[in-house]
N, C-alpha and C positions, 0 to 999 in steps of 0.2 A: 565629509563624504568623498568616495577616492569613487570616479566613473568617468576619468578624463586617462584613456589608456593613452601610450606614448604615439608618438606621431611616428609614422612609417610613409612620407610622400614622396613617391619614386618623383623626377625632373619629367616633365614632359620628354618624349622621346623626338619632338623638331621643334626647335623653336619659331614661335608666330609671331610676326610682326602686328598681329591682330590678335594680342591676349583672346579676346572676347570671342572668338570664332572659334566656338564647339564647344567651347568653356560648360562646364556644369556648376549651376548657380544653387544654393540653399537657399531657401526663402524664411526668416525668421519673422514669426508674429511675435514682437517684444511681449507684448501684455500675457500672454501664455507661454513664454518659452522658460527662464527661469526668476525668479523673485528674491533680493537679495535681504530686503528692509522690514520683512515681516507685514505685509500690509494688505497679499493677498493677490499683488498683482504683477508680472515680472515687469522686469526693468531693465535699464543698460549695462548698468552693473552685472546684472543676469545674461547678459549678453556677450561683455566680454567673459567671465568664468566658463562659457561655454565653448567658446572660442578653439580650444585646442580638442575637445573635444570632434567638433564639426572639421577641423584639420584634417585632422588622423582619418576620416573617410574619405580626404583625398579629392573634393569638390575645390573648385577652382578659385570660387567668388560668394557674397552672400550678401543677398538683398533683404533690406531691413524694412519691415512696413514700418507706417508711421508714428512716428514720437514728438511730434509734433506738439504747441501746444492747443490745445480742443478740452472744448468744455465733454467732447466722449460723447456724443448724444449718438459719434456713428463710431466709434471708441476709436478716433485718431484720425477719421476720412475727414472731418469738418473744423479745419484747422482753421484755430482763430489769430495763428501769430507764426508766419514761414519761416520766421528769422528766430523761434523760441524751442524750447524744449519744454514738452507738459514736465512738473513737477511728478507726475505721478511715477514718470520713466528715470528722473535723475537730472543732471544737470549736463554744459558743456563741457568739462571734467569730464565726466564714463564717456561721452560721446567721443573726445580724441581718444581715449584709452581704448576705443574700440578702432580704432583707425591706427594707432599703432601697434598695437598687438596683431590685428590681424595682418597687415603689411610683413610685420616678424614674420610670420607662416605662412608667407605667400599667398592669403588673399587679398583679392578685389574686394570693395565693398562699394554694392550700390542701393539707393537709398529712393523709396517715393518722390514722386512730386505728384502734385494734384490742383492740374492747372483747370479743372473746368467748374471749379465751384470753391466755396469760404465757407467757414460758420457763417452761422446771422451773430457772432458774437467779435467776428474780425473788424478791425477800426475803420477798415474799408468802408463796407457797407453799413457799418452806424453811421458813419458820413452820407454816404450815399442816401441814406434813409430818411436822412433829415427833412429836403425839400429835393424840385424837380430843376433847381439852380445852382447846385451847392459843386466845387471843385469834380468829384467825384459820382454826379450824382447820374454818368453813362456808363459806371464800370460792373454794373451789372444790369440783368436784362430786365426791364421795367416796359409795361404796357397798360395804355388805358382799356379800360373792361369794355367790353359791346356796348352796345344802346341801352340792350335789357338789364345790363350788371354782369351779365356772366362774365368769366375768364376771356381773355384776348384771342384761347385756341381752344382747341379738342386735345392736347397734349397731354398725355397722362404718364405721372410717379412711376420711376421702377418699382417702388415700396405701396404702391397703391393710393388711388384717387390721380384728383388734378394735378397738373403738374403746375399749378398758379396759384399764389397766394394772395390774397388780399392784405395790405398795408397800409395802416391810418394814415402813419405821419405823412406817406409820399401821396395819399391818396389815388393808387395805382397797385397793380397785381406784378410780384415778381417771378419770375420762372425760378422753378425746382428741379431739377429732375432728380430728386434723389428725395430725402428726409425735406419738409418744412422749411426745417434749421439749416438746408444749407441752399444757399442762396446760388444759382448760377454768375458766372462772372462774363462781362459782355469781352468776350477773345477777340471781337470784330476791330473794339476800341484799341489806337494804338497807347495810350497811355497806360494799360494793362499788360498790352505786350511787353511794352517794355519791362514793367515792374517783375512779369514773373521771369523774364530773362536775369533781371538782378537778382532775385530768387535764386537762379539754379547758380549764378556767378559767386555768391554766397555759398552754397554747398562746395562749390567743387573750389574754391579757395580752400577751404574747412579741410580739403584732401580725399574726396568721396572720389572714386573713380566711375560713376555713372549711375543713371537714375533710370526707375521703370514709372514709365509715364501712367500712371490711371485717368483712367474712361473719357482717353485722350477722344474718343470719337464725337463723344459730349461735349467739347471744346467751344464752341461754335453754333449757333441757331439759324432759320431760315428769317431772315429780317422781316419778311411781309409777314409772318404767323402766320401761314396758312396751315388750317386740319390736315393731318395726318389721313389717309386712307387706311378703310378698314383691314383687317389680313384677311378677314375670312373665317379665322376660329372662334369655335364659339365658346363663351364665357364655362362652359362644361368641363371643354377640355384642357382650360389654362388656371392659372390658381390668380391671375390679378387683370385687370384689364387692361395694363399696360402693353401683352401678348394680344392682345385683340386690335394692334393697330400696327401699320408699318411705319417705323420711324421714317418716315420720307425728310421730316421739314423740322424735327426738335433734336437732331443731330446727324456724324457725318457732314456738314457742310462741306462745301466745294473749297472753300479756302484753308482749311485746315493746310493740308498737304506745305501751302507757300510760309504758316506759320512753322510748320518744324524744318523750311528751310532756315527760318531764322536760330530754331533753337541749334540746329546743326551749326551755323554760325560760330552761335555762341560755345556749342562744345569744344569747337576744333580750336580756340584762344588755351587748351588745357588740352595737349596731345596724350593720346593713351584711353582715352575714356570712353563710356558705351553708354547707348540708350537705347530698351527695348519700352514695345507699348503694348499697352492691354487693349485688342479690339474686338469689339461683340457688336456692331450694329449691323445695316439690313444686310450688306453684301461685306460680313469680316475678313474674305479673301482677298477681295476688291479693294478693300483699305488698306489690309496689310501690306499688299505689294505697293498702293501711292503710299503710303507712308515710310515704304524703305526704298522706293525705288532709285535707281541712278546715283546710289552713294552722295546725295544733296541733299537726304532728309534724316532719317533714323537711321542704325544699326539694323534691329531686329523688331519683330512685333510677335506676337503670341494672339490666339484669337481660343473658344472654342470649344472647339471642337470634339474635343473629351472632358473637358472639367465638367460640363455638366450630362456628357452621354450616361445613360442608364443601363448600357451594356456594354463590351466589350469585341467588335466582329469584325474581321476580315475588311469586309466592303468598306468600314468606317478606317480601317488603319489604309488600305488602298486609295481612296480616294485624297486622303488628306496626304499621302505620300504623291501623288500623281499630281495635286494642287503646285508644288513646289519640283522644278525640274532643273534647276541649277542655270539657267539663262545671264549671261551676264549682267545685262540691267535688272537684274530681280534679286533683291534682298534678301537678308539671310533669316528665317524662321527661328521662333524658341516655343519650345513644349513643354505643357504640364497638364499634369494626367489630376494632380488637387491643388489645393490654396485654400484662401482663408475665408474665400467665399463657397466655395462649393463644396457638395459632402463627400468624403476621400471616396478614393475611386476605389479601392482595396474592399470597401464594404458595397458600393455600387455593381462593382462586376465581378461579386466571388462568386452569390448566387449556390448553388449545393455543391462545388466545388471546395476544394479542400485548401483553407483562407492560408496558409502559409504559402503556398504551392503558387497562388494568384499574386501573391506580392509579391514573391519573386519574378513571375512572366512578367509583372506589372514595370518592375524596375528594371528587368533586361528588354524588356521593348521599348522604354521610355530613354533608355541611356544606347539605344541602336538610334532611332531616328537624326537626319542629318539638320543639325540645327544644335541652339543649349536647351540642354535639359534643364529643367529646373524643379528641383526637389523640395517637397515643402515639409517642413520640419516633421518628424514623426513619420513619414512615409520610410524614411531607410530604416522602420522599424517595425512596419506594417503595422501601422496603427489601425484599428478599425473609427469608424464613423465616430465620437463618441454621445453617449447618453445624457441627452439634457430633460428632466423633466419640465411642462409647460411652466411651474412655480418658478422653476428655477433658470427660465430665456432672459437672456440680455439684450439681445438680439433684434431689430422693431421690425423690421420685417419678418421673424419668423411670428413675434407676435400679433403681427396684424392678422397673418397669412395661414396660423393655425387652424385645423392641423391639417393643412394640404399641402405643408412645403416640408422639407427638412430642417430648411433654415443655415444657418451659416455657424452658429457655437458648436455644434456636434464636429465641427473640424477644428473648432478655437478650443479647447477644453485644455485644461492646463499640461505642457510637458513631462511627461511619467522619466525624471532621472533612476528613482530607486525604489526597487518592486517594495519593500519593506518598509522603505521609512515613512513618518505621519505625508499625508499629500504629497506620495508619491516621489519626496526632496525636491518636489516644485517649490516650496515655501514654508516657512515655519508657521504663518497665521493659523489660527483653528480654522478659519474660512477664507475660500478663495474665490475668486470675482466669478469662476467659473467652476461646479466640481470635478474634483479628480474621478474619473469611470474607473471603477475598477479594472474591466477588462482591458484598458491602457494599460494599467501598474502592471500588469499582469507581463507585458513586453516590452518592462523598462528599460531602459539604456543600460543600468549595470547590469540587469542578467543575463542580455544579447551581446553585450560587449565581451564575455569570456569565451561562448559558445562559437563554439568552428560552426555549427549549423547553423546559426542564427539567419535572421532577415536582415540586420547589422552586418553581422559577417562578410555574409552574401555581398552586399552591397559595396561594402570595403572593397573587399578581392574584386569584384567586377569591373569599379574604380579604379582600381590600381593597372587592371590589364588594359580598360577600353586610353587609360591618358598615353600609352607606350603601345598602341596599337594608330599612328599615323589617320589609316583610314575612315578609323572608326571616330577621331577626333574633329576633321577638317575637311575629310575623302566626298568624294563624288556619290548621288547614290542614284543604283537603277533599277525599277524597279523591273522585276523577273514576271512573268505567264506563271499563272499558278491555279489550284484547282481553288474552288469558291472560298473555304474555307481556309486556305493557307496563304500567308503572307510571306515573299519572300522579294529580298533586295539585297543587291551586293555594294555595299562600301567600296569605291576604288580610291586607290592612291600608290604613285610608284611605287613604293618600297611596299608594297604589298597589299594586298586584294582580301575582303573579310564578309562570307556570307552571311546573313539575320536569315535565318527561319523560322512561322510563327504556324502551328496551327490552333488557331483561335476557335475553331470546331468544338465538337462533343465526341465526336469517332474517330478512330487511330487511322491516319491516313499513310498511306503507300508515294511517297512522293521521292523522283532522282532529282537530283539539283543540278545545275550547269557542270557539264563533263568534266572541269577541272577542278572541282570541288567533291570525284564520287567518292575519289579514293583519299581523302582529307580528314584534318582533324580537329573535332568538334572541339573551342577553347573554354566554350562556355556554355552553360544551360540553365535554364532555370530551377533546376534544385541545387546544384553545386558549382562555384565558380571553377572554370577551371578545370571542365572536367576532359576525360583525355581517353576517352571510348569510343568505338567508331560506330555509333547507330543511326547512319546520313540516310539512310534508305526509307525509311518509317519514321512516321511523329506520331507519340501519342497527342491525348486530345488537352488540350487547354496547355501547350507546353512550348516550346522555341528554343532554340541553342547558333552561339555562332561559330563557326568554323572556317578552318584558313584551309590552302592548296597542300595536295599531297606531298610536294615537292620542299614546303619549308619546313 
């Protein structure tokens, strides 16, 4: 199969002493991206073959979920071995093959970790499980039940129910906050810490250039268990009762913050490398900045904010613009608009809009905002949401949660490389762990890859000008007065100045821009990159373009 066109990556136009600052990340879900061994499921192997492909757009880095090994009960989040590779993905073989190869093409590659919980099948907590005496038996969170038997707390399951299990051998209830099967790990303990720091000292030996921390907020518990208070909503308007309580006391902890001064620690023994985090709890503003703050703890963190918004509107891109104002103690942001939990944003905010036209605005506003973007596979392709019937969920939260969620496989559905061939050249199997949608194949890789008009295309060219446009890479951003519906903010940076404008409306708005920008020339827009027309005066509706000074 030929769907790997030749690599065309312009050099960055300044070089950064901080790779990772503006960097545009790919985020690859292995088990869906390509499949090499006929078994249904992709792999490393599938990973590196795809590699040049993901080049040639021009993205900077690419972050791997998990291939870990797990028995899959959360398909990779519930890792029973830090130091293994599931068989299903391949072995330590494809894994450096992926790390050399991409270094050849000048990517970064950063890779999970998933410090706030194990399977119940890691040797850990079979230890732990033993008895309430055993080496191990505080590295996860164990409580005895009330007077009456209940649970130690009011705590409840992202996935639904309690967040406590009951266990014979310890005779005692373990905190969840996820699936059952995975067990929280006690982060308080330092003999934990320590081990997951050997953990990430193991990868980044291995040559990884940095990790995205998952539901680092989880990390950590309130030691007394105290109940959570209620939110307020009521069980109507949420699909689990997890949304019916504020995480006050079953994460977020106060101490987090002093433990990734340690992980910081331990990155900086390995110069060069990044780590962003994934934060969703009560205040994920709040977190993300102690989590990056004063360059002692993380890089960057991502919260949010869009992955799971159900629209697409002005006041939501203003506000999360205005959250971050560039202060020197304030750390650096990353965005994404889908991933591998939420349902692509492409199908969430086209709505009676016309769905090319939306994945374009989708990816020229995602690749303006000042921070990395990060791209989840199938987005530079505009992939829509994909189709899972109920027979056919993998997924235990969509199953539980039926049919009030979307659930999380309609964004995992396998990579469509070739509109034509059987499962779309995701895999030779007759069957794949997940089906191929047709309306994917439909906007396969090989037949956006020749097309100048393509969502592909688009996305290439945008890449290629935003890496050799200084401001739009690393630049300062400010945000401009604008009328409700229009988003506008300018990039600055010496060597030159780059306006975003968004009208994220339904009506063709009449808008001037900052007087040095009236008589200027729009480089880009969301139907064609590139493009070189002067219509700075009016924006039609659902559309955005950037543009530089009259004078360059």
């Amino acid at each position: 199969m030929s769907t790997q066109p030749e690599i065309a990556k312009t050099p960055l136009a300044a070089s950064r002493s901080e790779w990772w600052r503006g960097a545009v990340i790919y985020q690859i879900y292995p088990r869906s991206f390509r499949d090499t061994n006929a078994d249904g499921i992709g792999d490393l192997r599938g990973v590196v073959q795809g590699l040049d492909y993901i080049a040639s757009l021009g993205v900077d880095g690419i972050w791997i979920s998990p291939f870990f090994t797990s028995p899959m009960e959360d398909f990779g989040y519930d890792i029973s071995d830090y130091y293994g590779i599931d068989p299903s993905f391949g072995d330590f073989d494809d894994f450096d093959a992926i790390i050399k190869r991409s270094h050849e093409l000048g990517l970064k590659v950063i890779i999970d970790q998933v410090y706030s919980h194990t399977s119940d099948q890691h040797a850990w907590f079979k230890e732990s499980r033993q008895d309430q005496t055993n080496a191990k038996s505080d590295w996860y969170v164990w409580a005895d039940p009330k007077p009456d038997g209940s649970p130690p707390s009011n705590w409840q399951s992202v996935f639904g129910g309690s967040a406590w299990q009951w266990d014979g051998p310890r005779r005692q209830y373990y905190l969840h906050n996820f699936l059952a099967s995975q067990p929280d790990l006690n982060v308080h303990n330092e003999e934990v810490k320590a081990a997951l720091l050997n953990v990430a000292r193991f990868w980044l030996d291995r040559g990884v250039d940095g990790f995205r921390l998952d539901a680092l907020n989880f990390s950590m518990h309130d030691p007394e268990m105290r109940d959570n208070p209620p939110s307020g909503v009521p069980m109507s308007q949420v699909t689990r009762p997890f949304d019916m309580q504020i995480k006050q006391f079953n994460q977020s902890h106060d101490d987090i913050p002093a433990f990734l001064e340690r992980i910081r620690a331990t990155i900086e023994e390995y110069p060069g490398r990044f780590t962003v985090a994934e934060v969703g709890g009560p205040d994920p503003l709040a977190e993300m900045k102690a989590f990056t703050a004063d360059g002692k703890r993380l890089d960057s963190a991502y919260n949010f904010d869009f992955l799971y918004a159900p629209d697409l509107t002005a006041e939501r891109v203003k506000q999360s613009l205005a959250n971050w104002d560039g202060t020197p103690e304030e750390g650096w942001p990353s965005w994404a608009f889908s991933n591998h939990d939420a349902p692509r944003a492409t199908t969430r905010w086209s709505g009676d809009d016309d769905y090319e036209q939306i994945a374009r605005l989708n990816m020229l506003l995602l690749l303006s905002l000042r921070g990395n973007p990060i791209i989840y596979q199938g987005e530079e392709l505009g992939l829509p949401q994909g189709h899972v019937a109920f027979a056919d969920l993998q997924d235990p939260e969509a199953i539980t949660n039926w049919p009030h969620t979307l659930g999380r496989d309609g964004a995992r559905t396998p990579m469509p490389w070739s509109a034509h061939a059987p499962q779309a050249g995701f895999s030779d199997a007759n069957r794949t762990w997940l089906k191929v949608d047709p309306a994917q194949a439909e906007r396969a890789i090989d037949r956006q890859t020749s097309e100048p008009g393509s969502v592909a295309s688009y996305t290439r060219n945008l890449l290629n000008l935003r890496r050799n446009l200084p401001a739009m890479v690393a630049g300062a951003s400010e945000l401009l007065d604008a009328p409700a519906d229009i988003v506008a903010f300018v990039r600055r940076a010496d060597d030159g100045d780059v306006l975003c404008a968004f009208n994220l409306g339904y009506e063709t708005l009449a808008w001037a821009p900052p007087s040095e920008f009236q008589s200027g020339t729009i480089i880009a827009n969301e139907a064609v990159a590139d493009l070189r027309e002067n219509t700075i005066q009016a924006m039609a509706p659902r559309s955005g373009y950037w543009a530089i000074k009259g004078d360059r």
